[in-house]
PDB file of N, CA, C and O in Angstrom:
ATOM      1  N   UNK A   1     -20.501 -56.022  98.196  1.00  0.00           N
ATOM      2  CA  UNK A   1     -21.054 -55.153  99.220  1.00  0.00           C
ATOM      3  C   UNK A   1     -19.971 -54.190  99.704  1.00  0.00           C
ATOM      4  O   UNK A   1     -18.879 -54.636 100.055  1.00  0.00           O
ATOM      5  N   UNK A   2     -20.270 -52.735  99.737  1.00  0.00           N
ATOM      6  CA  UNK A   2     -19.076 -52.188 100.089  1.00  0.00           C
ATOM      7  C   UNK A   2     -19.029 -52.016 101.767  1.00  0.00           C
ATOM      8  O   UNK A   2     -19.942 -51.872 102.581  1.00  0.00           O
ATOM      9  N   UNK A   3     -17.883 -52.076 101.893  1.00  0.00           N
ATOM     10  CA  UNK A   3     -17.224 -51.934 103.544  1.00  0.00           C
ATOM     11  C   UNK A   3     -16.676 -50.794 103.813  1.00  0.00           C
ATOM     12  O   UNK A   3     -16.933 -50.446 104.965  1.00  0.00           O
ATOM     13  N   UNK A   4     -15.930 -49.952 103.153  1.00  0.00           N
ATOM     14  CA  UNK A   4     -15.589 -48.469 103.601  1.00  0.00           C
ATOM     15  C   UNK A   4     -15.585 -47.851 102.154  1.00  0.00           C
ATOM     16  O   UNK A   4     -15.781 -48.335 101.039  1.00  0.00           O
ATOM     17  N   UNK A   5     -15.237 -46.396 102.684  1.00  0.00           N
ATOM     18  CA  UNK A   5     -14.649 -45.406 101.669  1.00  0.00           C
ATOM     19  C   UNK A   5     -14.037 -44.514 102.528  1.00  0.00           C
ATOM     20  O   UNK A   5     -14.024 -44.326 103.744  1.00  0.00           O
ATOM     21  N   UNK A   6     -13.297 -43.783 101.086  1.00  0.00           N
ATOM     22  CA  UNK A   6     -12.337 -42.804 101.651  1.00  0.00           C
ATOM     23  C   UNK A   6     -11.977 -42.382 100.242  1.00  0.00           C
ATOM     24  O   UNK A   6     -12.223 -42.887  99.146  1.00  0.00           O
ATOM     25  N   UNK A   7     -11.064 -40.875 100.758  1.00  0.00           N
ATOM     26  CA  UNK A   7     -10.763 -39.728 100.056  1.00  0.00           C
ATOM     27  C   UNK A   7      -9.645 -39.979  98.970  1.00  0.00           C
ATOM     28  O   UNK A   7      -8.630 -40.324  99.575  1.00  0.00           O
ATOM     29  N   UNK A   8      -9.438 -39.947  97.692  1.00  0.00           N
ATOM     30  CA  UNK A   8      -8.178 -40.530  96.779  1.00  0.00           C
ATOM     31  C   UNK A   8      -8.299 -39.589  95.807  1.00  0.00           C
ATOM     32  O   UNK A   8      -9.182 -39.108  95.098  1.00  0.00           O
ATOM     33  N   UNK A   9      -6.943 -39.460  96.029  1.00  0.00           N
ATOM     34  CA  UNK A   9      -6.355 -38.609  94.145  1.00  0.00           C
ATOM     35  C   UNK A   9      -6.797 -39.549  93.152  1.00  0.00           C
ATOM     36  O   UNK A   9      -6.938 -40.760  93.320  1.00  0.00           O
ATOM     37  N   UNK A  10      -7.031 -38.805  91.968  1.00  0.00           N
ATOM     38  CA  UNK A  10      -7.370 -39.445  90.466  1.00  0.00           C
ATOM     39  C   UNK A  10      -6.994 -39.005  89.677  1.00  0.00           C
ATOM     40  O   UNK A  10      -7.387 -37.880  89.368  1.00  0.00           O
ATOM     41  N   UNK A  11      -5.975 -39.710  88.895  1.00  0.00           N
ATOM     42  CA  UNK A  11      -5.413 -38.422  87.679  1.00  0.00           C
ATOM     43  C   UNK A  11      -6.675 -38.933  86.527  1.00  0.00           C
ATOM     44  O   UNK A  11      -6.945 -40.110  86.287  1.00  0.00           O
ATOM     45  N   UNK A  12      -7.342 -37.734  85.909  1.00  0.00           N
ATOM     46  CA  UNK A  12      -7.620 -37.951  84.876  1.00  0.00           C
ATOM     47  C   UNK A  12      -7.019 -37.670  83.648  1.00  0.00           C
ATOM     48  O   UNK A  12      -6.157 -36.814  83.849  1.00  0.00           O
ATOM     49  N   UNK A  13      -7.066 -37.979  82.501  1.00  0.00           N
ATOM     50  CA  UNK A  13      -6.813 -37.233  81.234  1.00  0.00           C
ATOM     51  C   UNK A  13      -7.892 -37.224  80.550  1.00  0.00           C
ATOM     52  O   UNK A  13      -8.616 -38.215  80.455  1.00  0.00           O
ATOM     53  N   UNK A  14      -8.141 -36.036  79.957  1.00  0.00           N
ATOM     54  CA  UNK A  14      -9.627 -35.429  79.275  1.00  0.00           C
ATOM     55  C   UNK A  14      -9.104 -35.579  77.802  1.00  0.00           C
ATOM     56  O   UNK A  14      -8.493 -34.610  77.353  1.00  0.00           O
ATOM     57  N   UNK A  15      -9.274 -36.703  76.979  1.00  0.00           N
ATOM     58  CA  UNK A  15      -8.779 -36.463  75.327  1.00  0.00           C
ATOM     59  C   UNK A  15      -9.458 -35.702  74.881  1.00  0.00           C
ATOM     60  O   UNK A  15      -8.889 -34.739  75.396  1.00  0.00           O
ATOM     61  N   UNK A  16     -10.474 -35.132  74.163  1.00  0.00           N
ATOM     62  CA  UNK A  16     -10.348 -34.043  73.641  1.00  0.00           C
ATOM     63  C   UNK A  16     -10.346 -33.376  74.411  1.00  0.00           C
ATOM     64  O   UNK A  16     -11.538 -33.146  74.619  1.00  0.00           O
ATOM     65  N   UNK A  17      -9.539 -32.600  75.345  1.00  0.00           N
ATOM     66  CA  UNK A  17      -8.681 -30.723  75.082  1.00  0.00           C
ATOM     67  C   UNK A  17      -7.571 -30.788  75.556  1.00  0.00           C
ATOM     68  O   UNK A  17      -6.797 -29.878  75.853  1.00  0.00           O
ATOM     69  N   UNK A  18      -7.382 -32.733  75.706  1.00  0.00           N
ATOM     70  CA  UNK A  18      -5.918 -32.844  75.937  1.00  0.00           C
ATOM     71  C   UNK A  18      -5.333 -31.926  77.419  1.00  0.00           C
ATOM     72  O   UNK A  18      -4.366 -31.164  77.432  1.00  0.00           O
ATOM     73  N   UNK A  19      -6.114 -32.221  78.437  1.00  0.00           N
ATOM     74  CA  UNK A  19      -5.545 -31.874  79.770  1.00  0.00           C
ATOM     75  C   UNK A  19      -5.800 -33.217  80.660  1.00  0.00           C
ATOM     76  O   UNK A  19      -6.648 -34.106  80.582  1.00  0.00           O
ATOM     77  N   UNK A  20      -4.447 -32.928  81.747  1.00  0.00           N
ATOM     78  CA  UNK A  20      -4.590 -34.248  82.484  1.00  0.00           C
ATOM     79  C   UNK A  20      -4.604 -33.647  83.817  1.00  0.00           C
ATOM     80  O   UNK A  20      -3.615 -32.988  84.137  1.00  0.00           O
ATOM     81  N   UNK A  21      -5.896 -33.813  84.925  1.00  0.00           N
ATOM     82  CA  UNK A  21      -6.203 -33.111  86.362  1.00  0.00           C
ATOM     83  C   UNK A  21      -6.098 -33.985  87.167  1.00  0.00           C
ATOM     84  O   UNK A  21      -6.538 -35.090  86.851  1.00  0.00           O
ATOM     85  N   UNK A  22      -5.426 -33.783  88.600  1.00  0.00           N
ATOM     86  CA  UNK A  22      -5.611 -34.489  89.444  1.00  0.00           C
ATOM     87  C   UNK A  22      -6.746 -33.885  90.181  1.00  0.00           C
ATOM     88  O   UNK A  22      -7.009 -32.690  90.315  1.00  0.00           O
ATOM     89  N   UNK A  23      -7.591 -35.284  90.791  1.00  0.00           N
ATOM     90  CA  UNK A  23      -8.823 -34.208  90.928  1.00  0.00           C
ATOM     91  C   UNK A  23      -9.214 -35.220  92.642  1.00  0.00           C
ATOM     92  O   UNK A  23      -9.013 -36.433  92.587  1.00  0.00           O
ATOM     93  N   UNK A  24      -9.592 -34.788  93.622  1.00  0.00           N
ATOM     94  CA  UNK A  24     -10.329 -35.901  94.622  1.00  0.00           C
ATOM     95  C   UNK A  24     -11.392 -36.344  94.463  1.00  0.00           C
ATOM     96  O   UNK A  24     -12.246 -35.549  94.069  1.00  0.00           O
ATOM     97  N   UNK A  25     -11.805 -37.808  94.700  1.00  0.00           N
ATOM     98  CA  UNK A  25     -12.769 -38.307  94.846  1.00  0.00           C
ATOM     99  C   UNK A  25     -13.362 -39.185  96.328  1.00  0.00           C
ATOM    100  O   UNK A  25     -12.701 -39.024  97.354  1.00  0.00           O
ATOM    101  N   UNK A  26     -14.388 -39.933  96.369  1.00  0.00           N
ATOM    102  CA  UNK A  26     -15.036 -40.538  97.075  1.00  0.00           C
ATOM    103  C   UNK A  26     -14.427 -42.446  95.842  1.00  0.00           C
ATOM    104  O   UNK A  26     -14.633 -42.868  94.704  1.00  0.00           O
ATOM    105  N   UNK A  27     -13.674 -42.900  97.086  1.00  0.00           N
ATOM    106  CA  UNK A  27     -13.337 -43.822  96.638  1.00  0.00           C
ATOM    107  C   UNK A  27     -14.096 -45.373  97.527  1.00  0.00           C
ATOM    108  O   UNK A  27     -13.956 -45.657  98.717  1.00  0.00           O
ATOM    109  N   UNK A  28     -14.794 -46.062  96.589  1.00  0.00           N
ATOM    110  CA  UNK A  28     -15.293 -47.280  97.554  1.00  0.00           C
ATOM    111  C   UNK A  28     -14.792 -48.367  97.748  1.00  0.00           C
ATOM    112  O   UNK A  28     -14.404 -48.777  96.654  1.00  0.00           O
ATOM    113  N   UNK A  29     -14.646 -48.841  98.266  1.00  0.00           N
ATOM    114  CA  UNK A  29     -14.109 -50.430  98.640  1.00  0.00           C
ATOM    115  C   UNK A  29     -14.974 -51.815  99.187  1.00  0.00           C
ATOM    116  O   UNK A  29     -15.727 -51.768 100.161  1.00  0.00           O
ATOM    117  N   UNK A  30     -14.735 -52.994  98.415  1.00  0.00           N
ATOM    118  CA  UNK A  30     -15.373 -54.114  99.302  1.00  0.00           C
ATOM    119  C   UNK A  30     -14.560 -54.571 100.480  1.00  0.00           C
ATOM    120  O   UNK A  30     -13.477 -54.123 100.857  1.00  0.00           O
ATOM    121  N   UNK A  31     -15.166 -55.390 100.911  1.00  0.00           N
ATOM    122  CA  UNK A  31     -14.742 -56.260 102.763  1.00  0.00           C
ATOM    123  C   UNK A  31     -13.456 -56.789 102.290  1.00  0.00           C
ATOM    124  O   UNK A  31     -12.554 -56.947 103.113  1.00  0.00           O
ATOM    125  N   UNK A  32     -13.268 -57.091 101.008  1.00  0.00           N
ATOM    126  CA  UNK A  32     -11.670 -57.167 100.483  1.00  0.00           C
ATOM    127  C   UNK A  32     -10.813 -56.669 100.716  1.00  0.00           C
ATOM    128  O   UNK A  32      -9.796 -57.197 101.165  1.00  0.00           O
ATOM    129  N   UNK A  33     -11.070 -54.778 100.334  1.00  0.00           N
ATOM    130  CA  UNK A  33     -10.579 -53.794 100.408  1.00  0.00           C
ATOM    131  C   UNK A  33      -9.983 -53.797  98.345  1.00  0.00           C
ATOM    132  O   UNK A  33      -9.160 -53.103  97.749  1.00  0.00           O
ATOM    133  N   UNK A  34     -10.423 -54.335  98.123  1.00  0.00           N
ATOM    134  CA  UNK A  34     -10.470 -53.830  96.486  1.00  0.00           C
ATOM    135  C   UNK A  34     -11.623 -52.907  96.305  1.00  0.00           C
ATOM    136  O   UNK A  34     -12.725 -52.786  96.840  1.00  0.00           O
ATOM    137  N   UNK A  35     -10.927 -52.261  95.298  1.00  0.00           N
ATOM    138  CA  UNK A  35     -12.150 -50.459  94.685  1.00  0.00           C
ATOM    139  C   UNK A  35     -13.302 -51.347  94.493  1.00  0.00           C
ATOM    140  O   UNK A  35     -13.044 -52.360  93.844  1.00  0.00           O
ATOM    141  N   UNK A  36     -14.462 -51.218  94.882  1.00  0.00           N
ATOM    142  CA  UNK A  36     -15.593 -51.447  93.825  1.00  0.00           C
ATOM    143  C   UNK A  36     -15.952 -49.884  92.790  1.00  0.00           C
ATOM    144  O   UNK A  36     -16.417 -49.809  91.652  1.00  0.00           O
ATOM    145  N   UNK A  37     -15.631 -49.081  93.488  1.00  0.00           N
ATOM    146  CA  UNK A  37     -16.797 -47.636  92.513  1.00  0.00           C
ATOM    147  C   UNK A  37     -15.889 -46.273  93.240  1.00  0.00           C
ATOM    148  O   UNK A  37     -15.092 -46.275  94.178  1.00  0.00           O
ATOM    149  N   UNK A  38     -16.344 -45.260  92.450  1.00  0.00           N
ATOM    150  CA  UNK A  38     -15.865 -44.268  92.826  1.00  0.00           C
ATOM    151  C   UNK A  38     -16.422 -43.313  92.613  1.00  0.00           C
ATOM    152  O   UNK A  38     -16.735 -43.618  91.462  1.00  0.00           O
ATOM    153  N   UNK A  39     -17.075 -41.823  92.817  1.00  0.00           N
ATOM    154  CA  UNK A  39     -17.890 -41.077  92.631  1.00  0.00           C
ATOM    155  C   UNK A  39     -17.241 -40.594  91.074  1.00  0.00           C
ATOM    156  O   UNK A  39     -16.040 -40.573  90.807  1.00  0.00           O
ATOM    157  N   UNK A  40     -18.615 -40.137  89.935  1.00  0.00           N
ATOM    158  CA  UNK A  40     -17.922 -39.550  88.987  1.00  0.00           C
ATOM    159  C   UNK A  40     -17.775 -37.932  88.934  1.00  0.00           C
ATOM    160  O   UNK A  40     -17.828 -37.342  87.855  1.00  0.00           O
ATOM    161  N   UNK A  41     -17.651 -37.487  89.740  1.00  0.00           N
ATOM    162  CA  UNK A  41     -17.090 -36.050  89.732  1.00  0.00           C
ATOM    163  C   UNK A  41     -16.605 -35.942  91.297  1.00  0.00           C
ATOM    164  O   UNK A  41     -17.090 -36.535  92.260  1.00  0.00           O
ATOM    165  N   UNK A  42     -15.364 -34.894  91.273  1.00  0.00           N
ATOM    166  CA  UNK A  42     -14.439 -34.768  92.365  1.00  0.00           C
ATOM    167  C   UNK A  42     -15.458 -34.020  93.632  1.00  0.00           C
ATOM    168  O   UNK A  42     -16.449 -33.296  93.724  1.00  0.00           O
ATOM    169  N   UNK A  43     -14.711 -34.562  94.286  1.00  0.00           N
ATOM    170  CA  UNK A  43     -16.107 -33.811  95.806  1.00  0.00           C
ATOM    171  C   UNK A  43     -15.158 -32.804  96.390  1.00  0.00           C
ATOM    172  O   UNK A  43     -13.952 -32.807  96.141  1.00  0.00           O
ATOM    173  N   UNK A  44     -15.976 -31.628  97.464  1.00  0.00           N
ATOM    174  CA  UNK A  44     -15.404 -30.437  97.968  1.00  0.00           C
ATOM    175  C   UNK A  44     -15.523 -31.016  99.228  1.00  0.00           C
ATOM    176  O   UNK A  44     -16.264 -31.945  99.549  1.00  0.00           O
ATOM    177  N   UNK A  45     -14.350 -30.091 100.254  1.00  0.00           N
ATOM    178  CA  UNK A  45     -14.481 -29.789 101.715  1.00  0.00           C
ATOM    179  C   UNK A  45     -16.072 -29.409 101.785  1.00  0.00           C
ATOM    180  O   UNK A  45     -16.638 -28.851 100.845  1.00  0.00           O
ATOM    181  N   UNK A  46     -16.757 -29.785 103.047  1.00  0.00           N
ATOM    182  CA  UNK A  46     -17.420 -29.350 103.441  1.00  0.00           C
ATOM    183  C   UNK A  46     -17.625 -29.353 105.008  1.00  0.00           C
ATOM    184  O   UNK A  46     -16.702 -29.828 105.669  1.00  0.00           O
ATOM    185  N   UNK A  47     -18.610 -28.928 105.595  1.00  0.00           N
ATOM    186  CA  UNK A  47     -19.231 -29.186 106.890  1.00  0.00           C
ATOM    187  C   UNK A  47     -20.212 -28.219 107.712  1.00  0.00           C
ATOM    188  O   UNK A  47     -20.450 -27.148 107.154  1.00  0.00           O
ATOM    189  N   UNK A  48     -20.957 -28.494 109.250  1.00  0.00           N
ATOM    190  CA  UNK A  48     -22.074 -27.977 109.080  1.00  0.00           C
ATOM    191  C   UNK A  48     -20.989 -26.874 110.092  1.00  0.00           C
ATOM    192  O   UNK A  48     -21.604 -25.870 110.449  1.00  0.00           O
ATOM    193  N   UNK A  49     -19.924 -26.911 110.446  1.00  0.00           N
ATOM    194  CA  UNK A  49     -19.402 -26.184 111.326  1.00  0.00           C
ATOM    195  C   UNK A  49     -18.031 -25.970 110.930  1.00  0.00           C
ATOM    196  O   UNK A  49     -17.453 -26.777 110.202  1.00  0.00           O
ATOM    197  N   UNK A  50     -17.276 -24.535 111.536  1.00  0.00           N
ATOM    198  CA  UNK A  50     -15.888 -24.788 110.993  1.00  0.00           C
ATOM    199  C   UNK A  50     -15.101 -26.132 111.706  1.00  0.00           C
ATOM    200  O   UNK A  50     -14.149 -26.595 111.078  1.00  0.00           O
ATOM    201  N   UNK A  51     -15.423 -26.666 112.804  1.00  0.00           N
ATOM    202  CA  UNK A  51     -14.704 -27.972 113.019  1.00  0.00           C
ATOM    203  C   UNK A  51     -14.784 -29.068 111.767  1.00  0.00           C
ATOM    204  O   UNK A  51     -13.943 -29.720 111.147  1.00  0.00           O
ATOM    205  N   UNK A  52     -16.089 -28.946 111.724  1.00  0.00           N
ATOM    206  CA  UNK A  52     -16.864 -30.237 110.846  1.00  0.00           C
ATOM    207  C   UNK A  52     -16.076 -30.042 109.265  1.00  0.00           C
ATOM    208  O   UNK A  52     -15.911 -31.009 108.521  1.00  0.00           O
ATOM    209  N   UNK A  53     -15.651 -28.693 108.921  1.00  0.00           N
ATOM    210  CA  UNK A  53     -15.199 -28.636 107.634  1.00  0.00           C
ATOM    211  C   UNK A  53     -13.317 -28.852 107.667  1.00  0.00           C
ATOM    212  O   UNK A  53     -12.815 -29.628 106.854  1.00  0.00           O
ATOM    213  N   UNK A  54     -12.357 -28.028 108.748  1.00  0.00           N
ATOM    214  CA  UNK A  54     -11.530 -28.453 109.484  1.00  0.00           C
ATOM    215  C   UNK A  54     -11.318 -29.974 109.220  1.00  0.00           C
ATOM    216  O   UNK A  54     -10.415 -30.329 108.463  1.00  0.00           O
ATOM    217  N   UNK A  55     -12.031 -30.764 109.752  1.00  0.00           N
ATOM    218  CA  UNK A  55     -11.730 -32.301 109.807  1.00  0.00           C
ATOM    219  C   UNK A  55     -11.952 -32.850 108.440  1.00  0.00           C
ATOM    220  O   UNK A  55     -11.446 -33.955 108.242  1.00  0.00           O
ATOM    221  N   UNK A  56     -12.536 -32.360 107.561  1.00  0.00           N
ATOM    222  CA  UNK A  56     -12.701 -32.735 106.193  1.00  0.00           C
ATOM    223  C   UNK A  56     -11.323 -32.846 105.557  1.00  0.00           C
ATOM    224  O   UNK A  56     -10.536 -33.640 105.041  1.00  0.00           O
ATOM    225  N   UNK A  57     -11.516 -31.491 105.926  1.00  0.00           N
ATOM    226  CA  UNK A  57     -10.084 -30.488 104.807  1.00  0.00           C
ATOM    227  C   UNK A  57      -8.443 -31.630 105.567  1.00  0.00           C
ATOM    228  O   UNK A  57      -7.370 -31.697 104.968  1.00  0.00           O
ATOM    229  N   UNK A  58      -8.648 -32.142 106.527  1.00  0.00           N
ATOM    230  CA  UNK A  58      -7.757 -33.507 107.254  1.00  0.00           C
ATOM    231  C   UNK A  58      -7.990 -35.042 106.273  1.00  0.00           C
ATOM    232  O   UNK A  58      -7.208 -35.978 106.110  1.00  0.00           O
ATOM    233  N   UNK A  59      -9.155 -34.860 105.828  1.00  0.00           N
ATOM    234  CA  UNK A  59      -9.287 -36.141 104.651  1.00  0.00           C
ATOM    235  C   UNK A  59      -8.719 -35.876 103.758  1.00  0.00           C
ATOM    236  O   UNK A  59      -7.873 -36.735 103.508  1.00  0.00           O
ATOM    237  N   UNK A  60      -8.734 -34.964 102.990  1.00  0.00           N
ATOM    238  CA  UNK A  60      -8.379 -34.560 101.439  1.00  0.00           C
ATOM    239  C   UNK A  60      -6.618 -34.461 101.757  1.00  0.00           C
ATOM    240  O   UNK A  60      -5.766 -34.611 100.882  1.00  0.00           O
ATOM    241  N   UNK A  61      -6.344 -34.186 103.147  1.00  0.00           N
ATOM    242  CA  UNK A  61      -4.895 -33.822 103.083  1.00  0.00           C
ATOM    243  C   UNK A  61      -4.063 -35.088 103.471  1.00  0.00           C
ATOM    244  O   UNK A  61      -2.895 -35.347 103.181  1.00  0.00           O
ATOM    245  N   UNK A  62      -4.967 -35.810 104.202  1.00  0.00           N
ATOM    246  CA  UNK A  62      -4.629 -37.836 103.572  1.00  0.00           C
ATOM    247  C   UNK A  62      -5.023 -38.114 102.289  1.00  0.00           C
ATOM    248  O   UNK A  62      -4.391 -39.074 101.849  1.00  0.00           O
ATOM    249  N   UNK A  63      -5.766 -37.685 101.561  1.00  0.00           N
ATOM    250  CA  UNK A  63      -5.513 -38.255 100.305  1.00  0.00           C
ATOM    251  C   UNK A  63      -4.327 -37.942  99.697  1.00  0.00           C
ATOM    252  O   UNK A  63      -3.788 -38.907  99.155  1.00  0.00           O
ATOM    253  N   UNK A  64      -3.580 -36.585  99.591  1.00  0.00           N
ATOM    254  CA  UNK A  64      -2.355 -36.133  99.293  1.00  0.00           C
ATOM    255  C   UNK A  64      -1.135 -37.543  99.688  1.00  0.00           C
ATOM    256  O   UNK A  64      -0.422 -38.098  98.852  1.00  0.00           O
ATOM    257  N   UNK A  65      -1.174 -37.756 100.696  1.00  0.00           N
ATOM    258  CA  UNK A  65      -0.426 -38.834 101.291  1.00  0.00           C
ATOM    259  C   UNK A  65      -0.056 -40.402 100.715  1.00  0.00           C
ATOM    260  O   UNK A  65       1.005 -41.014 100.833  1.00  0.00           O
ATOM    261  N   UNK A  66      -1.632 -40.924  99.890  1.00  0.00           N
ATOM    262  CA  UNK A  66      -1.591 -42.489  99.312  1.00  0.00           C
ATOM    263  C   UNK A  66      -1.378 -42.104  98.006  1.00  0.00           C
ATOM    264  O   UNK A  66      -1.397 -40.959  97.553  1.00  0.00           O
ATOM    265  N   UNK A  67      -1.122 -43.399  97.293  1.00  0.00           N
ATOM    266  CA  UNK A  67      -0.777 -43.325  96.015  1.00  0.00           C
ATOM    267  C   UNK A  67      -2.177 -42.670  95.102  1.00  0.00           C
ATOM    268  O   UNK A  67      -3.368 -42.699  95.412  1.00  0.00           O
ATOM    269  N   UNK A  68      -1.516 -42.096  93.894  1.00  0.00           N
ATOM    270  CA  UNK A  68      -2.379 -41.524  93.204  1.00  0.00           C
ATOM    271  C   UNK A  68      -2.896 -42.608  92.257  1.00  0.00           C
ATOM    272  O   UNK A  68      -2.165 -43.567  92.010  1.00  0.00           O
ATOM    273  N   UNK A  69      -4.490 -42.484  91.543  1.00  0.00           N
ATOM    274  CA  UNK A  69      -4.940 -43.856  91.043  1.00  0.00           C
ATOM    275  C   UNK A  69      -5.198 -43.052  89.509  1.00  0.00           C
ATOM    276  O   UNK A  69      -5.366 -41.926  89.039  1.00  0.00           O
ATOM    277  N   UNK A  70      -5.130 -44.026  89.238  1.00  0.00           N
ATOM    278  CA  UNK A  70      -5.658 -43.333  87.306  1.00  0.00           C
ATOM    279  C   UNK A  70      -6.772 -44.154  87.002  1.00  0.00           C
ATOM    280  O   UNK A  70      -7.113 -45.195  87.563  1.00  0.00           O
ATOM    281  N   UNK A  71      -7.308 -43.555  86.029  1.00  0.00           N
ATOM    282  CA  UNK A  71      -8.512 -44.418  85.366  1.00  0.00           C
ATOM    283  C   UNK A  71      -8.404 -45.352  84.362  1.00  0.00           C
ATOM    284  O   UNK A  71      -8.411 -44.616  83.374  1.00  0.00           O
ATOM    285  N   UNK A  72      -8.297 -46.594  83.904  1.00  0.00           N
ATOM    286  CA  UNK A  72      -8.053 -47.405  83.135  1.00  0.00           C
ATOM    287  C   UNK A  72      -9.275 -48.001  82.671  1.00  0.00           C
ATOM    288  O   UNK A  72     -10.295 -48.054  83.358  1.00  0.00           O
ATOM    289  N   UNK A  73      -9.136 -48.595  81.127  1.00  0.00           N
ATOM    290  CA  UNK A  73     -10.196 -49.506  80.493  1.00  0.00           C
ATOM    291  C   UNK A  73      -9.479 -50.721  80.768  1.00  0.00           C
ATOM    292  O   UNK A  73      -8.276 -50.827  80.532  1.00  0.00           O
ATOM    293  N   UNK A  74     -10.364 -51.881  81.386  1.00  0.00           N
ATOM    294  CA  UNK A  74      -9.604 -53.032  81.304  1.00  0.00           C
ATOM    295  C   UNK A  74     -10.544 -54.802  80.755  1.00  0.00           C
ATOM    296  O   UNK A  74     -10.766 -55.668  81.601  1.00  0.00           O
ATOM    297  N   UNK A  75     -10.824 -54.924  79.711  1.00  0.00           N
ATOM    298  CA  UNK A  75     -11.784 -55.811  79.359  1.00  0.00           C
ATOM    299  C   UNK A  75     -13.189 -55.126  79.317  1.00  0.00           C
ATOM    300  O   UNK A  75     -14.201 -55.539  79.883  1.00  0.00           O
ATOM    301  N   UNK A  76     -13.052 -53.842  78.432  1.00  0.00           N
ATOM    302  CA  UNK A  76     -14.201 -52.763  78.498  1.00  0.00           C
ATOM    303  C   UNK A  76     -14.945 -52.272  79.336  1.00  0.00           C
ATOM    304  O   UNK A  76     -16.000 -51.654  79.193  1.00  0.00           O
ATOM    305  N   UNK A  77     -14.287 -52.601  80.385  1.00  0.00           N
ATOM    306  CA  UNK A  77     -14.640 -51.741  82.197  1.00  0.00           C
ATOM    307  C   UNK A  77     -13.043 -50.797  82.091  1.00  0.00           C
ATOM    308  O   UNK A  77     -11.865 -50.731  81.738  1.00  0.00           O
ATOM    309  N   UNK A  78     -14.388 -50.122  82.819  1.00  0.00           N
ATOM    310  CA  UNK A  78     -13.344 -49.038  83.522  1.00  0.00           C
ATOM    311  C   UNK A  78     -12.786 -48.833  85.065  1.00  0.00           C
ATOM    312  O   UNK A  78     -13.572 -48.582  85.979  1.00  0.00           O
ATOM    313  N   UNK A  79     -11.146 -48.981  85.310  1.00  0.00           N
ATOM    314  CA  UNK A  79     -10.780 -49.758  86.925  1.00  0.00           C
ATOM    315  C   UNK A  79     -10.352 -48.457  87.184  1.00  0.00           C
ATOM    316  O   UNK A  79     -10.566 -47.536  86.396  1.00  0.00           O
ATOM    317  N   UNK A  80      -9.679 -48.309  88.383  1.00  0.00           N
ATOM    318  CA  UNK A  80      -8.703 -47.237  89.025  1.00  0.00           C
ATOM    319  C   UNK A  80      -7.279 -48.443  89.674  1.00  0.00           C
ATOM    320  O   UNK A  80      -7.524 -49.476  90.298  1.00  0.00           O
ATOM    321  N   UNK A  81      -6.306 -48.108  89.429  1.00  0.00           N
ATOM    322  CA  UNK A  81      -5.065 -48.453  89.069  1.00  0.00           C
ATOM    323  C   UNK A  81      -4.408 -47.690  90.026  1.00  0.00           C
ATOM    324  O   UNK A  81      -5.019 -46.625  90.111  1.00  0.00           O
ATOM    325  N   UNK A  82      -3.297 -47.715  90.920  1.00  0.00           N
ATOM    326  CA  UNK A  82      -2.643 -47.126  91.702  1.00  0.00           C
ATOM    327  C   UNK A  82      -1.079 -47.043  90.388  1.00  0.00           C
ATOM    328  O   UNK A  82      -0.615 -47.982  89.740  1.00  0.00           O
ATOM    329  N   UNK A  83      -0.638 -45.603  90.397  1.00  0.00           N
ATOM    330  CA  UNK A  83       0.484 -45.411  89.464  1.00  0.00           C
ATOM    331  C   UNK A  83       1.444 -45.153  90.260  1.00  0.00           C
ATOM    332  O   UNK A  83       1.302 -44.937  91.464  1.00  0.00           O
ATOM    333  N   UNK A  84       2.610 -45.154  89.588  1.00  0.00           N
ATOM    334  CA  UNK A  84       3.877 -44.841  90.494  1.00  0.00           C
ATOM    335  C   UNK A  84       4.221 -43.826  90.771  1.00  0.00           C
ATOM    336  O   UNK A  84       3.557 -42.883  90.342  1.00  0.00           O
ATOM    337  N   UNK A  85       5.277 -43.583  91.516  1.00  0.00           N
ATOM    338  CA  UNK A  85       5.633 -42.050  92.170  1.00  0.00           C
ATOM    339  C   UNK A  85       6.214 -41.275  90.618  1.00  0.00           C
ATOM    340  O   UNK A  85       5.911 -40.142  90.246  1.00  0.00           O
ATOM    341  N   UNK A  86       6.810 -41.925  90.136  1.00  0.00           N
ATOM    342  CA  UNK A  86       7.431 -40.999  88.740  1.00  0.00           C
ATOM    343  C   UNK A  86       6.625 -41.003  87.931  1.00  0.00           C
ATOM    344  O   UNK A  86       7.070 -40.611  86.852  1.00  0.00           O
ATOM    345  N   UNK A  87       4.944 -41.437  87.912  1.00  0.00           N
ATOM    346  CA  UNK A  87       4.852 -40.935  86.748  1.00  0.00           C
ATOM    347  C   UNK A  87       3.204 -39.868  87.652  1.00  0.00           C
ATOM    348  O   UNK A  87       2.125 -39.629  87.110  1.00  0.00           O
ATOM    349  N   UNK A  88       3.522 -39.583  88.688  1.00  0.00           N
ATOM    350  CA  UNK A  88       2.743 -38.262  88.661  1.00  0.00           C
ATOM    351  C   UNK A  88       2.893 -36.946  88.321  1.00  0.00           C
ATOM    352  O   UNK A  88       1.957 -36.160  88.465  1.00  0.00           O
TER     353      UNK A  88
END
């Protein structure tokens, strides 16, 4: 059952055309606080007001802040992995 979410870097790498993006997502978590899921395409600032978009554009600039996660196969699932500072 998930308990929160929040805003996280994702490095992807795209094999065929061979580019690797850091991109934001919608990251989920259980009452654990382990990932369960993560949106599959990166989400934008938004809001219904310039405050409302303002305070967004304050999420994405905490995501800048936590570690960046990569996408991994692990027992033919696919996890998100927190990587180290040298290899962003």
């Amino acid at each position: 059952m998930m308990s929160h979410w929040n805003h996280r870097v994702i490095k992807r790498h795209d094999k065929k055309v061979h580019i690797t993006t850091f991109q934001i997502h919608e990251v989920y978590y259980d009452d654990d606080n382990k990932i369960e899921s993560w949106t599959a395409s990166p989400v934008e600032p938004m809001g219904e007001s310039m405050a409302e978009l303002r305070k967004d554009l304050q999420y994405f600039v905490e995501a800048l802040e936590k570690p960046v996660l990569e996408e991994k196969i692990q027992n033919g699932q696919e996890i998100l992995v927190e990587i180290n500072q040298s290899a962003r």
